[in-house]
FIVO-543718 format. One record per residue (C-alpha): x, y, z; residue number from 1. Coordinates in steps of 0.2 Angstrom, whole numbers, plus 5000, padded with zeros to 4 digits. Example, Ala and Ser with C-alpha at 12.3 -4.5 7.8 and 13.67 -1.06 7.14 Angstrom:
REM residues 2
  east  north    up  seq
  5062   4978  5039    1
  5068   4995  5036    2
//
This chain:
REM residues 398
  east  north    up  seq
  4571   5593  4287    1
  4587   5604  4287    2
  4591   5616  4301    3
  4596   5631  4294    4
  4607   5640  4310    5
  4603   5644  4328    6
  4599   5658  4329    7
  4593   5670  4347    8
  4577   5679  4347    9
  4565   5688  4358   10
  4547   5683  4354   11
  4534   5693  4360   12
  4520   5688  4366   13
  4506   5701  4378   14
  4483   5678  4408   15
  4475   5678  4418   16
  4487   5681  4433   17
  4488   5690  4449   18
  4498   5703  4458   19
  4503   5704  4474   20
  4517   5712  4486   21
  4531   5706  4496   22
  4536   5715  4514   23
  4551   5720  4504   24
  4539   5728  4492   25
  4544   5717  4477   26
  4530   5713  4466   27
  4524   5695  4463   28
  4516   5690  4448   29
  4509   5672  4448   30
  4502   5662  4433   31
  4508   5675  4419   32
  4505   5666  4403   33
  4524   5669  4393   34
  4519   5658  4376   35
  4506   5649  4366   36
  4507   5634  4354   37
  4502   5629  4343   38
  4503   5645  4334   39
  4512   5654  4318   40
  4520   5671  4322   41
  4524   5684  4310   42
  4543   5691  4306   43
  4552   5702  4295   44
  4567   5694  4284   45
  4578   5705  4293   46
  4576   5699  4309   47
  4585   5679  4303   48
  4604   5687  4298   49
  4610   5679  4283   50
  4591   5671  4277   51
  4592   5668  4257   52
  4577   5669  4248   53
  4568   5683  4255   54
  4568   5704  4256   55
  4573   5711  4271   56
  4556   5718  4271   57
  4547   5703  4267   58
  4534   5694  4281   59
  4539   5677  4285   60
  4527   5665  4293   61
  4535   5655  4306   62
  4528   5639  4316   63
  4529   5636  4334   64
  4524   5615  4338   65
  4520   5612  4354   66
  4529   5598  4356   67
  4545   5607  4353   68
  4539   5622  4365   69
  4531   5609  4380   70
  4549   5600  4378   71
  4553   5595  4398   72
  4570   5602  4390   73
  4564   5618  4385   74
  4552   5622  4400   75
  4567   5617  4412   76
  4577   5631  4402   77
  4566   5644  4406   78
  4566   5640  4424   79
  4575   5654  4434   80
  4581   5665  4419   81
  4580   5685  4421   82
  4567   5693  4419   83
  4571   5711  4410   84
  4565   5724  4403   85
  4565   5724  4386   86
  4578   5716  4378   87
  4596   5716  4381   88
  4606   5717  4366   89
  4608   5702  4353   90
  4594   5696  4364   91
  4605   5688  4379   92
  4608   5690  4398   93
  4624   5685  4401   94
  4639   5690  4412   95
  4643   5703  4407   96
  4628   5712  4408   97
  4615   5706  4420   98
  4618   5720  4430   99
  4611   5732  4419  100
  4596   5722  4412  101
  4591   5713  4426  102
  4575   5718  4435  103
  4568   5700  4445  104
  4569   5684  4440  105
  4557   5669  4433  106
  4553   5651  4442  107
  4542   5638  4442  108
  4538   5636  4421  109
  4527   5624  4417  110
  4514   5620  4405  111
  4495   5623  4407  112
  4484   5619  4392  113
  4491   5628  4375  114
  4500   5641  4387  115
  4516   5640  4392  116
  4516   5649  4412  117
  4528   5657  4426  118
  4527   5666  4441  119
  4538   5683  4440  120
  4547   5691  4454  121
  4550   5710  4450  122
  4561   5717  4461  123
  4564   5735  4451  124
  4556   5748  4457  125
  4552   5757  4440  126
  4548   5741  4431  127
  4536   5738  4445  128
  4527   5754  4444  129
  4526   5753  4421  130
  4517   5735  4427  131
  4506   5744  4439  132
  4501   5755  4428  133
  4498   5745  4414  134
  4513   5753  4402  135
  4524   5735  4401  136
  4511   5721  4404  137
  4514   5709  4386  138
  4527   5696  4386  139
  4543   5691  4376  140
  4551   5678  4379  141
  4573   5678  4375  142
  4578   5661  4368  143
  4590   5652  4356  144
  4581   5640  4344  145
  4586   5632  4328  146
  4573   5640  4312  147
  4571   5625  4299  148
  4563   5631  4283  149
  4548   5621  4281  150
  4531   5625  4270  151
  4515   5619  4279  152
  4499   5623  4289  153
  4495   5623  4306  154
  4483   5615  4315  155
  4471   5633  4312  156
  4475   5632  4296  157
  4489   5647  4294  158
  4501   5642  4281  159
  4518   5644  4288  160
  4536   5645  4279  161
  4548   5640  4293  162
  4547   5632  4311  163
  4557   5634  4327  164
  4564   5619  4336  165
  4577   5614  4350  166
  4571   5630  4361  167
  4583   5637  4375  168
  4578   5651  4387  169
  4589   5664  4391  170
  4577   5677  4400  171
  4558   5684  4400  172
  4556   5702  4393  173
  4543   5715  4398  174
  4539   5723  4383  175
  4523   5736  4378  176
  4517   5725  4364  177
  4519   5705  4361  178
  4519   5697  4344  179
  4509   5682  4352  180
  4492   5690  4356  181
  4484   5699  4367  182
  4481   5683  4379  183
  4503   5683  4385  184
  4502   5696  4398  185
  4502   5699  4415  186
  4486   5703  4419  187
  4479   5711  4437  188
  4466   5702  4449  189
  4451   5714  4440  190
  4453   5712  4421  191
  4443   5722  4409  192
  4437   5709  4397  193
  4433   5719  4383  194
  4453   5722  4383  195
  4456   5707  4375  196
  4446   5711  4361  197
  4450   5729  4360  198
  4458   5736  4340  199
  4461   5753  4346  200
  4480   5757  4343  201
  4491   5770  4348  202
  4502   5777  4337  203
  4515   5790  4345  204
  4502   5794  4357  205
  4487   5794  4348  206
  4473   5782  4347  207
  4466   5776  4332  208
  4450   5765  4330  209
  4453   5752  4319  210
  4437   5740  4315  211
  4440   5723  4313  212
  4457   5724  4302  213
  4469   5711  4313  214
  4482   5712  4301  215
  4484   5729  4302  216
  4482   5731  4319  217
  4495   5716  4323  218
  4509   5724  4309  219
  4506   5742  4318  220
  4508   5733  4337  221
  4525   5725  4331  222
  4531   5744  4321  223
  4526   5749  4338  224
  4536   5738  4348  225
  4553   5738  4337  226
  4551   5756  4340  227
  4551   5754  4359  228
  4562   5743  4357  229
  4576   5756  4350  230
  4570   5768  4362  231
  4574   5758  4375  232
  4593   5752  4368  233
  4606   5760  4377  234
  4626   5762  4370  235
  4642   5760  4377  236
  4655   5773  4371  237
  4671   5770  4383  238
  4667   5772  4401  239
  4650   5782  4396  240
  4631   5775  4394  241
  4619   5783  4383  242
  4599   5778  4379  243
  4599   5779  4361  244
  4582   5788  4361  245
  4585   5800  4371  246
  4603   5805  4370  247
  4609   5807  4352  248
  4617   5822  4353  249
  4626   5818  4370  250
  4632   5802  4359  251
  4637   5813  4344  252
  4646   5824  4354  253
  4657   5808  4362  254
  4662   5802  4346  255
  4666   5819  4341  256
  4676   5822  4355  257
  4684   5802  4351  258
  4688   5807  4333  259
  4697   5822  4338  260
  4708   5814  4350  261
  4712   5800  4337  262
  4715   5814  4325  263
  4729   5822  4339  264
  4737   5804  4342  265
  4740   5800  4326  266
  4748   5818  4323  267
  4759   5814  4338  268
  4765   5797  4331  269
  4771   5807  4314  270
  4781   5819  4324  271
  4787   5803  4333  272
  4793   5797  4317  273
  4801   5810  4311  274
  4810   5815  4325  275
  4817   5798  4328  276
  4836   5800  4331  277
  4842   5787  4318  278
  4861   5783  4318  279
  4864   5795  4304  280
  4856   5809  4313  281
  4866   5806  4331  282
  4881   5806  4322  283
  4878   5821  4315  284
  4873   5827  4331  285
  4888   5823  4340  286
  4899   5829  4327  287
  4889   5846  4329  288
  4892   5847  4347  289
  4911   5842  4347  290
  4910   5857  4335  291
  4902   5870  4345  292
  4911   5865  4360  293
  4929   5866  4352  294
  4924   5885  4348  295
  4915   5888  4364  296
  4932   5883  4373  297
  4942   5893  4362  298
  4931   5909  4365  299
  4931   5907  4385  300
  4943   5894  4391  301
  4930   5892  4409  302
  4912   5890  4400  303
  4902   5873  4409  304
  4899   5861  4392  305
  4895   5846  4403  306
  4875   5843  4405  307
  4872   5857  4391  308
  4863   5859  4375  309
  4871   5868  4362  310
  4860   5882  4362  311
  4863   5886  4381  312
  4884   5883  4379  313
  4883   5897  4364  314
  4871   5909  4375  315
  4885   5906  4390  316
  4897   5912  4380  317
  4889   5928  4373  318
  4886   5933  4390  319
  4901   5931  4393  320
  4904   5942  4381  321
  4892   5953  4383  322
  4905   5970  4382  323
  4910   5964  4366  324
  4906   5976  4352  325
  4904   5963  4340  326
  4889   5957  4354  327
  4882   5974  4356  328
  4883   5977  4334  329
  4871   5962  4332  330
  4858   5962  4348  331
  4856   5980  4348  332
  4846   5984  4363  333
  4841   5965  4367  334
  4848   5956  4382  335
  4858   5941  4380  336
  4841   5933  4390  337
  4831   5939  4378  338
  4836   5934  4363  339
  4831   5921  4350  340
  4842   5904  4348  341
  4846   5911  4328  342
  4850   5929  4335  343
  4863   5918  4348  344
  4869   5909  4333  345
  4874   5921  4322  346
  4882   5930  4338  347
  4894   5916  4342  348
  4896   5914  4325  349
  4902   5930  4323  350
  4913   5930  4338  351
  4921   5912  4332  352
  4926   5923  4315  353
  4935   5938  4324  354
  4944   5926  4335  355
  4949   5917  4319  356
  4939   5901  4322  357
  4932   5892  4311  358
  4915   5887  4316  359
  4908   5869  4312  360
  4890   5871  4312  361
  4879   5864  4299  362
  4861   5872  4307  363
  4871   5891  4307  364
  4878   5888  4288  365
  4859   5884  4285  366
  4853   5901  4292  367
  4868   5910  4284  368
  4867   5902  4267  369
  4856   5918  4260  370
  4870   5932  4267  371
  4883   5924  4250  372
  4900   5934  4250  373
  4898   5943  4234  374
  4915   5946  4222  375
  4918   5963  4217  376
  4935   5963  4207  377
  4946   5959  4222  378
  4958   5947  4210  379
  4973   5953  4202  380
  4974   5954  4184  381
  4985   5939  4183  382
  4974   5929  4190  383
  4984   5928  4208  384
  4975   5933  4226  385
  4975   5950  4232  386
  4990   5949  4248  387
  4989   5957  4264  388
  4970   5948  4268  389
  4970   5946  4285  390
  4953   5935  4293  391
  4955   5944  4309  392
  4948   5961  4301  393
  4935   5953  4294  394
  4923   5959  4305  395
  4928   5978  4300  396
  4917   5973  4282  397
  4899   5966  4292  398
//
């Protein structure tokens, strides 16, 4: 015998048991029938992860022995476990989220003839009212087990291709259709005997009348079911809870919102990047500034540098300046206030060349790079510099 994995599974299964009401106005359900054994159940490939050998679409028959179910180990596990409705994701209450799931509780398991029984306390108001009305009445039961691969037949007869062993419960599910037959459920003190045998099916809503054909009846109940199921599925997405079924474009609409901000964070990290100020580039900087503060002072001897960016010490000393035609030539009509940081530049810049100075300022060479002094024969003949240039009436040929 080898043991493949362990692997955790809700089974479903849909008694003969009575309901009755606390003063509290919980709903007691006593001898519900949760499991049968022996009995070979039917499962898709793709309900084992990882199984070799078979299609994901492929029926697997798979063997419940009763001594492993009846195991005074297994029935004790099943003893006070949740009781939910439907199952909670990867088929376990835990922690973290019995809270959500949550809906009573199960007690005194035992084991009465081929069936294995509990009595059910439902304390949610909504689950109570789907029991009542007969919406949520079939059994699953939420276990870990150990599935060996194993040909034989059971005790009816059914040729099987693998068997459960070494059950663990975890919780009881109320689900709309069991996969263990229409004898797991909780019934009501009045049962319509003709239920049990009934092959009518309802498929989105609409019955169908199917003769004597189990098989398809039994693969239609467990479509049925893995559809309620996903209906029933709800999605966490940061803070927010959405039911799968229901809320698809509320979903699609938080990842969209979740994508964008990525989208805006890792834009900001890039401009991060390459504004970092490496070494190279605060040198640079501070050489910039001594710069602009060497000609700031020799333009107006008082302006504040101290606590001041470069932009605001050259727009001090143009409005200082303000009278100064060379100020008035270049704004125009625009205050000192108004006026762009490369407009302020170019002013300083200006005032820096009639005074004689000579400016050190690598971002104003770039903005002036396309305004080139262009030669027009102002050499001598002998090759020798025309005298008499004076950088103070430079000004007179902008």
């Amino acid at each position: 015998m080898k043991i493949l994995y362990q692997l955790k599974i809700g089974d479903f299964a849909p008694s003969e048991s009575s309901r009755s009401f606390t003063a509290e106005g919980y709903l007691k359900c006593i001898n519900v029938r949760m499991a049968k054994a022996p009995q070979v159940r039917q499962y898709y490939a793709y309900e084992f992860p990882s199984l070799e050998g078979f299609t994901a679409d492929q029926i697997i028959n798979v063997y419940t022995p009763a001594d492993e179910l009846f195991k005074p180990d297994t029935v004790a596990s099943f003893n006070d476990v949740d009781a939910t409705d439907y199952h909670p994701p990867k088929n376990e209450i835990n922690a973290s989220n019995w809270k959500e799931y949550h809906i009573g509780y199960c007690e005194n398991v035992r084991q009465e003839g081929d069936y294995l029984i509990g009595d059910l306390l439902i304390k949610d108001k909504n689950s109570i009212d789907l029991i009542q009305s007969n919406e949520r009445i079939e059994m699953s039961l939420g276990y870990a087990a150990n599935l060996v691969l194993e040909q034989g037949t059971a005790p009816d007869g059914t040729p099987y291709q693998a068997k459960f062993i070494n059950f663990n419960g975890n919780h009881v599910a109320l689900v709309k259709y069991g996969r263990c037959g229409g004898d797991c459920r909780i019934g009501d003190q009045n049962p319509k005997p003709q239920e049990e045998h009934t092959m009518e099916i309802i498929v989105n809503g609409i019955r169908f009348d199917i003769g004597d054909n189990k098989p398809l009846a039994d693969a239609l109940k467990l479509q049925q079911e893995q559809l309620e199921n996903l209906k029933a599925a709800k999605l966490k997405v940061g803070d927010k809870q959405f039911s799968i079924g229901d809320e698809l474009t509320a979903v699609q609409a938080v990842v969209d919102q979740l994508h964008t901000e990525k989208a805006q964070l890792e834009q900001k990290i890039v401009n991060l990047e390459q504004n970092q100020l490496t070494p190279e580039k605060l040198e640079q900087a501070t050489a910039e500034r001594a710069a602009v503060i060497a000609d700031a002072k020799a333009l107006v001897s008082t302006v504040k540098t101290e606590g001041c960016s470069c932009e605001q010490i050259k727009r001090d000393v143009v409005a200082a300046k303000a009278g100064d035609a060379v100020v008035t030539a270049v704004l125009g009509g625009i205050a000192v206030g108004d006026a762009k940081p490369e407009q302020i530049d170019t002013v300083f810049r200006a005032l820096s060349a009639v005074k004689g100075i000579h400016p050190n300022n690598p971002v104003g060479d770039v903005l002036n790079q396309q305004q080139q002094p262009v030669k027009t024969g102002d050499e001598q003949p002998n090759g020798h510099e025309r005298s008499g240039y004076n950088k103070a009436d430079a000004y007179k040929n902008i």
